[in-house]
N, C-alpha and C positions, 0 to 999 in steps of 0.2 A: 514501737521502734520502726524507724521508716527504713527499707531496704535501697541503697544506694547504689544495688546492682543493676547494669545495661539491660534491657530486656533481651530475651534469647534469641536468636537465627528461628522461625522456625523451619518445621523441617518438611522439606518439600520432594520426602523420596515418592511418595505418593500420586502428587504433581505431575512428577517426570516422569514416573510409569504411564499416566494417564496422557500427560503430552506424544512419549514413544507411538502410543498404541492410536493415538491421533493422528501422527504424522506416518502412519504406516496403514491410512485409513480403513482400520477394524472397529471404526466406529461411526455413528449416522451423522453424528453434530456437524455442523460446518461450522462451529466457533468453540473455541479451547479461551476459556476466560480465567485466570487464576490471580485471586489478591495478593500484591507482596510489597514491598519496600520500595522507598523512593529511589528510581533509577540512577542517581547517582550514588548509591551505594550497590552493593555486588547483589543480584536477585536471583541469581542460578539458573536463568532462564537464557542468558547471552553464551553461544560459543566460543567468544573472548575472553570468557572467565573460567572456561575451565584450563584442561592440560596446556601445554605448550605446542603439540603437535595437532591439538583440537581448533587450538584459537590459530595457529599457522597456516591450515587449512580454511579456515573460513576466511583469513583475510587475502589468501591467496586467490578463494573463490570468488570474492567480493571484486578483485582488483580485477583478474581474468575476466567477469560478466560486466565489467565497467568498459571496459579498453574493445571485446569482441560486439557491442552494441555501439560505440564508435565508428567499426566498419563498414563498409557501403555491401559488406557478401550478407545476404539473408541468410543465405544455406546456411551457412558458418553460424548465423544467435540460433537458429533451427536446432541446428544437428546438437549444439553447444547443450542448450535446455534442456534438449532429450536426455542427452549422458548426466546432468543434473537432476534426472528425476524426473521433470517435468512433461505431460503429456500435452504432448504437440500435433497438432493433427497437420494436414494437408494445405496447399498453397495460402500459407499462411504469413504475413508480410511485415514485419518489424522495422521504422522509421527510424532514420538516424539518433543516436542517443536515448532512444528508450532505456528504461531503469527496469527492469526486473528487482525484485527484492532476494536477497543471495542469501538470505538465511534459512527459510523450509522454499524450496523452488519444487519439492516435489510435492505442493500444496496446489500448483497451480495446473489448472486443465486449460486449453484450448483449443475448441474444435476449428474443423476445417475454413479458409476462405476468410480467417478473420483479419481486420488490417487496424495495425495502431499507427497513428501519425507520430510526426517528430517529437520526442520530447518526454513523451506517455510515459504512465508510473504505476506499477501494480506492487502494492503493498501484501505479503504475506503474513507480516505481526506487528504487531506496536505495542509499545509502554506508553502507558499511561501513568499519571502522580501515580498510582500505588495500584496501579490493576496491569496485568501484560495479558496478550490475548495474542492468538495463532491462528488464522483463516483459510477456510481452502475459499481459491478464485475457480470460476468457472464463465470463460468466457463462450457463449451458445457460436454458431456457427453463422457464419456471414455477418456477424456483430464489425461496429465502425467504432475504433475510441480515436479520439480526435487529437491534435497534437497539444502536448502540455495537459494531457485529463490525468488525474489521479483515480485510480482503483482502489477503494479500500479492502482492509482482508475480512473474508466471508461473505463478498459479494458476488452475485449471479449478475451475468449479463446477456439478456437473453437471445435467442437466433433475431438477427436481423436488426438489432437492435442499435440507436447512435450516442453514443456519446461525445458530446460538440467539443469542442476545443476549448482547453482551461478549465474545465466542470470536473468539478469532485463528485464519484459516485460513491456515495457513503452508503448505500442502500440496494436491492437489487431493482433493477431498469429489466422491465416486461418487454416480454418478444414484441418484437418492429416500434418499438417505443421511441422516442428522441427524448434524453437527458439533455436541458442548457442551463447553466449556471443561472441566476437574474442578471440582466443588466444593470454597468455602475449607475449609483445615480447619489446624486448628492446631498445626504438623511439631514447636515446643520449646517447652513451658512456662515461664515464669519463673523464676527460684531458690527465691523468697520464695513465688509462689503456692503451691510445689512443698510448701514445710516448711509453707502453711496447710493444704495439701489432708492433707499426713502427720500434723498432730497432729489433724484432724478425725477422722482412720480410726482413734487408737489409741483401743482400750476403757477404757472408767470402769473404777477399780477400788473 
């Protein structure tokens, strides 16, 4: 007889001990990887899924770290980060509309003298189809991330290091290294441009 019961939630109190003690780093990992259900269903990993005053909070946080990295005051994303947790070192320089990620911000370090351009994006977690994952960032000292880079979570960025403009660093970039994106380039032609560019190349007769 076949059972036409849903399969069960599993139970992920295990998980979230292991997340806490993550995110309170009392442990060496710099990645928290845990398999669970497709993100649009509830994964128990999102602060908007728990209490009312949990998910309040985080969209409160979220909306506060959007609106204070629109400002032209540095001190102000500085001082902001630090009371979130985050470890901020010294003349440290945040470009207009930078995105910090608002949901572990005390994942993220950055030492002294680092400068992100306009736009920049450091990621602390992601879901994936059916995997979520927690990273601590570590950005080294005198590091450059360029305007529009994406940081992913669990990456080092080492002292002095650049990351160019538009480039995803999925990976960690070695001291005084430069990260660039490839340049566009164009992998298949058209059909039609294809038969303009072949009757341009045959010869007059």
């Amino acid at each position: 007889m076949t059972s036409t019961a849903e399969p069960r939630t599993p139970d992920l109190t295990e998980a979230h001990r292991r997340l806490r003690e993550f995110r309170r780093g009392r442990t060496a990992e710099r990645l928290f990887i845990q398999p669970t259900c497709h993100p649009a269903d509830p994964t128990g990993f999102c602060d908007c899924e728990g209490a009312w005053w949990r998910a309040g909070w985080f969209y409160a946080r979220a909306l506060l770290t959007a609106l204070i990295f629109k400002l032209p005051w540095n001190q102000l994303k500085v001082w902001f980060l630090r009371r979130l947790g985050a470890q901020v070192g010294r003349r440290v320089y945040f470009g207009e509309g930078v995105w910090i990620d608002p949901m572990f911000p005390e994942l993220l370090t950055v030492e002294d003298g680092v400068f992100f351009g306009l736009g920049a994006k450091v990621f602390m977690h992601e879901f994936r189809i059916n995997e979520f994952r927690a990273g601590k960032v570590l950005i080294r000292q005198g590091a450059f991330i360029g305007g529009f880079a994406v940081i992913a979570c669990g990456v080092e960025i080492g002292a002095g290091a650049v990351v160019a403009a538009c480039s995803v660093a999925d990976r960690d970039v070695p001291a005084g290294a430069t990260l660039i994106s490839a340049p566009a380039r164009i992998v298949k032609r058209p059909q039609a441009a294809e038969r303009g560019r072949a009757a341009a190349e045959e010869p007059e007769i």
